[in-house]
KEVEX-258392 format. One record per residue (C-alpha): residue number from 1; x, y, z; residue in one letter; chain. Coordinates in pm, whole numbers. Layout:
residues N
site resi:NUM&xx:X&yy:Y&zz:Z&resn:a&chain:A
...
This chain:
residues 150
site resi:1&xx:634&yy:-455&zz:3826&resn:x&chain:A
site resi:2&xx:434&yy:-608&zz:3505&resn:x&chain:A
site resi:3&xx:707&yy:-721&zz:3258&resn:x&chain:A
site resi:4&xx:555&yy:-862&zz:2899&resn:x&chain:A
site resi:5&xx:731&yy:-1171&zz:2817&resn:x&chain:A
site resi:6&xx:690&yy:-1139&zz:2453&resn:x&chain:A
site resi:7&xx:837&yy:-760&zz:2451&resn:x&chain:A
site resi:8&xx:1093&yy:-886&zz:2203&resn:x&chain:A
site resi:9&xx:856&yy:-1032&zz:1947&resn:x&chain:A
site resi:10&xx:643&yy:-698&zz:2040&resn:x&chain:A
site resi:11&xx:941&yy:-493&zz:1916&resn:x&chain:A
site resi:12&xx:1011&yy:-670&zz:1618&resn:x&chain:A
site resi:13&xx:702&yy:-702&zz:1492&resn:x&chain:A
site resi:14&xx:674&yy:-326&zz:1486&resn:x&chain:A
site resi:15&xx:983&yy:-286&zz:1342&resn:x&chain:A
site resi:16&xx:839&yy:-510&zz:1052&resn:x&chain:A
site resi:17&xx:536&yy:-339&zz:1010&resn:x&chain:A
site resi:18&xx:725&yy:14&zz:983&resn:x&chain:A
site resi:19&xx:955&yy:-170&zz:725&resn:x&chain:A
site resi:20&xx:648&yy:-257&zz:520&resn:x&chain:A
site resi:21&xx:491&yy:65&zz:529&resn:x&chain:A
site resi:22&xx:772&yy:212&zz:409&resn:x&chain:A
site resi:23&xx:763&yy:-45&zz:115&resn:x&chain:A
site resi:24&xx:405&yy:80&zz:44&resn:x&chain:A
site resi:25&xx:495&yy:409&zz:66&resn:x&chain:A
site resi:26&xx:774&yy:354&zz:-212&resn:x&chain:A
site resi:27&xx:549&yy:208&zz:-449&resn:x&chain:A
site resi:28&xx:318&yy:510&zz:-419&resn:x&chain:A
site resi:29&xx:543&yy:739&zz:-495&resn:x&chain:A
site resi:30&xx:667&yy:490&zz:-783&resn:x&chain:A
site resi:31&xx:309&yy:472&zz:-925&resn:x&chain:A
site resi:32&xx:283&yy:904&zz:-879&resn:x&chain:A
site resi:33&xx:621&yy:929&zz:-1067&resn:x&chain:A
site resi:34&xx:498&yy:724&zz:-1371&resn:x&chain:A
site resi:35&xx:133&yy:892&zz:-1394&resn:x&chain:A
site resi:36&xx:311&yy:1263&zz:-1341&resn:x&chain:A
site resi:37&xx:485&yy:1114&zz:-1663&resn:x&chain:A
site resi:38&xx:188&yy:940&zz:-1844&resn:x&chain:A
site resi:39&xx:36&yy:1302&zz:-1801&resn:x&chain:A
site resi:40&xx:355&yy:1478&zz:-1946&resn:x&chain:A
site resi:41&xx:321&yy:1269&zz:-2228&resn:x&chain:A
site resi:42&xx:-25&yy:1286&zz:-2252&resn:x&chain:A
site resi:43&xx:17&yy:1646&zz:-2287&resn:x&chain:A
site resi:44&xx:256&yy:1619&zz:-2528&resn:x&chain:A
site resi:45&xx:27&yy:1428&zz:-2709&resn:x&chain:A
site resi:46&xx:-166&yy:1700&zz:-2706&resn:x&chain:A
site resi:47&xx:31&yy:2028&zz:-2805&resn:x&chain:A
site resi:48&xx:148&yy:1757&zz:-3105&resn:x&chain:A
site resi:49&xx:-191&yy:1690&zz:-3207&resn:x&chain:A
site resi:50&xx:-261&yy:2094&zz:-3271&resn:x&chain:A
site resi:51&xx:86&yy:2106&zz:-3410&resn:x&chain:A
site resi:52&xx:-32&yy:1810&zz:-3659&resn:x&chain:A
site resi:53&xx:-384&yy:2027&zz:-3720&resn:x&chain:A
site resi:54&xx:-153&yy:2292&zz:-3828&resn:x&chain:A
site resi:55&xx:21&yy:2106&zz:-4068&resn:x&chain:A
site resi:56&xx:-251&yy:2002&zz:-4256&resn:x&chain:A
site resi:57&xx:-399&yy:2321&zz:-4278&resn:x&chain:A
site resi:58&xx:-450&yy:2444&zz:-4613&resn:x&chain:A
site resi:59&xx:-199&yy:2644&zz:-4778&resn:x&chain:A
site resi:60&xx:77&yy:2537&zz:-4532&resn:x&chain:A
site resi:61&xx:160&yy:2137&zz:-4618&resn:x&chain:A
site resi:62&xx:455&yy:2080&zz:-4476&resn:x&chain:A
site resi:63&xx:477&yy:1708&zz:-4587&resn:x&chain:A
site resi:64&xx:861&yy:1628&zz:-4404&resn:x&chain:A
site resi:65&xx:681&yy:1790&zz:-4109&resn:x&chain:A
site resi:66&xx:382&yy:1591&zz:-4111&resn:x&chain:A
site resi:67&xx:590&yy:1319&zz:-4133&resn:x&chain:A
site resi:68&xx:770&yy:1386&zz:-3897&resn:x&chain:A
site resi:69&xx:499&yy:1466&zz:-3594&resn:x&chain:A
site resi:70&xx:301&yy:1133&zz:-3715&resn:x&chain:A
site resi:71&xx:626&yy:958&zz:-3609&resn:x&chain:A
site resi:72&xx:661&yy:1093&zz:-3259&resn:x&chain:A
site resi:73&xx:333&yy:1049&zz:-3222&resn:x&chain:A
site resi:74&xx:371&yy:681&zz:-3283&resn:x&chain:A
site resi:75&xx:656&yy:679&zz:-3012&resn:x&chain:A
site resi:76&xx:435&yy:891&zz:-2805&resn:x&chain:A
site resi:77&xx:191&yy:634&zz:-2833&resn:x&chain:A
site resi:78&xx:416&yy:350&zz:-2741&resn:x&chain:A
site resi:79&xx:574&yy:476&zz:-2449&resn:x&chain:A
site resi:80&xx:198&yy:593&zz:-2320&resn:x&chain:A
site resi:81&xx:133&yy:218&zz:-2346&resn:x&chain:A
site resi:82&xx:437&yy:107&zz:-2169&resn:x&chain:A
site resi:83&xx:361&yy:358&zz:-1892&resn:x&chain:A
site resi:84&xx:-7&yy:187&zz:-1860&resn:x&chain:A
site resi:85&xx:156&yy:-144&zz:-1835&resn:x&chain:A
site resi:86&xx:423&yy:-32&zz:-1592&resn:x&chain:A
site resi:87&xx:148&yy:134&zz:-1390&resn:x&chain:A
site resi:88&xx:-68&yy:-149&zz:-1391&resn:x&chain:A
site resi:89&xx:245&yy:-379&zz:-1277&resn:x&chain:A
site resi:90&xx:302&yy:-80&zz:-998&resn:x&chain:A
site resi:91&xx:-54&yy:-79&zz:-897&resn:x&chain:A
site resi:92&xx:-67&yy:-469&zz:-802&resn:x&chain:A
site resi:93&xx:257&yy:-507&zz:-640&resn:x&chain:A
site resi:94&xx:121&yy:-174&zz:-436&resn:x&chain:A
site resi:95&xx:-188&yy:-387&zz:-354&resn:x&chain:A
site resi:96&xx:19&yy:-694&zz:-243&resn:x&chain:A
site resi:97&xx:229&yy:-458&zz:-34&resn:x&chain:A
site resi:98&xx:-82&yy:-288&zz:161&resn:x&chain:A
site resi:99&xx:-192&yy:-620&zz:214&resn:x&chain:A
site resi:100&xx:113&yy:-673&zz:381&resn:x&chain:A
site resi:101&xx:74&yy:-402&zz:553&resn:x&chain:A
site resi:102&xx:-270&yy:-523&zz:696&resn:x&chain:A
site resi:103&xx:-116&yy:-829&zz:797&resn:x&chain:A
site resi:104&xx:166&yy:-708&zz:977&resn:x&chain:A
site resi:105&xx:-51&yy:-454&zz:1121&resn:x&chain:A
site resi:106&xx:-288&yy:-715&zz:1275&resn:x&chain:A
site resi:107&xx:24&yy:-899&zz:1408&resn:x&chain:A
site resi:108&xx:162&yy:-569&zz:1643&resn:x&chain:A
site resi:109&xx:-217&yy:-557&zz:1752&resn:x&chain:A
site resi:110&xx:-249&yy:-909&zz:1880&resn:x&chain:A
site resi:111&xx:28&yy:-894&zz:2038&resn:x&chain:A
site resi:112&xx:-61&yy:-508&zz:2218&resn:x&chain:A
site resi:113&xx:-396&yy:-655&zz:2306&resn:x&chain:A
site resi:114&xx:-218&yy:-957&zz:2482&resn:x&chain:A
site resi:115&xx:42&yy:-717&zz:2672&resn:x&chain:A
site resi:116&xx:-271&yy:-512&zz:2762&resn:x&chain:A
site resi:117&xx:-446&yy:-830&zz:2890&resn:x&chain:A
site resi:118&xx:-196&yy:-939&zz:3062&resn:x&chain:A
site resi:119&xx:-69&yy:-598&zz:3204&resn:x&chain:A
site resi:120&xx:-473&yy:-586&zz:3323&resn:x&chain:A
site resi:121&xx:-437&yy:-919&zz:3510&resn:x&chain:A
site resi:122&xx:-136&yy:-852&zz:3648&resn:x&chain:A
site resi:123&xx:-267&yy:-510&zz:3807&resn:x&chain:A
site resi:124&xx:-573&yy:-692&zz:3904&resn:x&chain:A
site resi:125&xx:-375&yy:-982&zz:4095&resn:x&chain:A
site resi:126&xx:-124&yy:-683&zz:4231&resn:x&chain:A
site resi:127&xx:-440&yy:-548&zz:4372&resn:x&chain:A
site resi:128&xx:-534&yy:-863&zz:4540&resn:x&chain:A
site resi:129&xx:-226&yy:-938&zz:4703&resn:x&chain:A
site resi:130&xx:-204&yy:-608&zz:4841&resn:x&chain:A
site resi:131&xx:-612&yy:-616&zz:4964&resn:x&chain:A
site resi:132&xx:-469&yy:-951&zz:5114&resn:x&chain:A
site resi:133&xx:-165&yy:-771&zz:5306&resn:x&chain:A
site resi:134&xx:-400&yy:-481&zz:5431&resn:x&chain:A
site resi:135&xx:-647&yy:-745&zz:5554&resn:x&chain:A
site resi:136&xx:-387&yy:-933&zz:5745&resn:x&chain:A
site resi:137&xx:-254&yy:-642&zz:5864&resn:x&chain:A
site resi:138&xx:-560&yy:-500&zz:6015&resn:x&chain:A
site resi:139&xx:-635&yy:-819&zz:6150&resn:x&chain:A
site resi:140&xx:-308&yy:-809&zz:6309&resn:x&chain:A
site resi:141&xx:-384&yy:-482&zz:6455&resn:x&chain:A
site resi:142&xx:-699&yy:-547&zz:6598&resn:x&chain:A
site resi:143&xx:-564&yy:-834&zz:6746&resn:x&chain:A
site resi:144&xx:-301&yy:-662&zz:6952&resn:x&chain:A
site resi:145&xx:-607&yy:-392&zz:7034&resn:x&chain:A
site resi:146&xx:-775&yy:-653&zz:7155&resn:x&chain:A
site resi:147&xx:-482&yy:-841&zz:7379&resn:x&chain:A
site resi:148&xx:-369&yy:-448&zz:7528&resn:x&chain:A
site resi:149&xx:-720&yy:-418&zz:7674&resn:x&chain:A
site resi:150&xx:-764&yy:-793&zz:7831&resn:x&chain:A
């Protein structure tokens, strides 16, 4: 029976990798959750920009209004351009953690493809010794064969 010596280090190295992945998948769904916002905003930006258009049309100066919108749209702004920062911060630490990832992915493989090798050698040795007890015991038999009929 082939027992990998390193089935500990096996384990937690998987156990690693699974925690990282779930670190990437976190930051994902940080980085969606600030561009579903950016887009919010962006759209806000938007339906304030025709509501701006509308104030200045003729006739209809609103001038508290006006001020008003080009105000919010300066916060609008501002937070748009803290969401870019914040996205770009999201984006590398995301990179850095599917690096990680890669890393601790190539560490479970390693060590599979040494428990496969060795698994492999240890069926192929397994085989030998057996091949080795079926030789013997033919040779055994034959031998007997051979004394019953002197």
């Amino acid at each position: 029976m082939f027992h990998f010596r390193l089935q500990t280090l096996l384990r937690l190295r998987i156990a690693e990798r699974d925690q990282r992945r779930a670190e990437l998948a976190k930051a994902l769904r940080a980085e969606e959750v600030l561009r579903v916002e950016d887009e919010h905003v962006a759209e806000e930006q938007n339906i304030l920009a025709q509501r701006s258009r509308a104030l200045k049309a003729p006739g209809s100066a609103d001038i508290d209004s006006l001020l008003q919108t080009h105000r919010y749209e300066l916060v609008l702004d501002a937070k748009r351009k803290q969401l870019a920062g914040q996205i770009q911060q999201v984006q590398t630490e995301t990179e850095r953690r599917r690096l990680v990832v890669v890393e601790a992915d190539r560490q479970v493989r390693v060590l599979e493809k040494l428990k496969e090798r060795q698994a492999a050698t240890h069926r192929r040795e397994a085989d030998r010794q057996e091949a080795k007890l079926y030789d013997e015991m033919a040779t055994i038999g034959y031998s007997r064969r051979r004394e019953a009929n002197v």
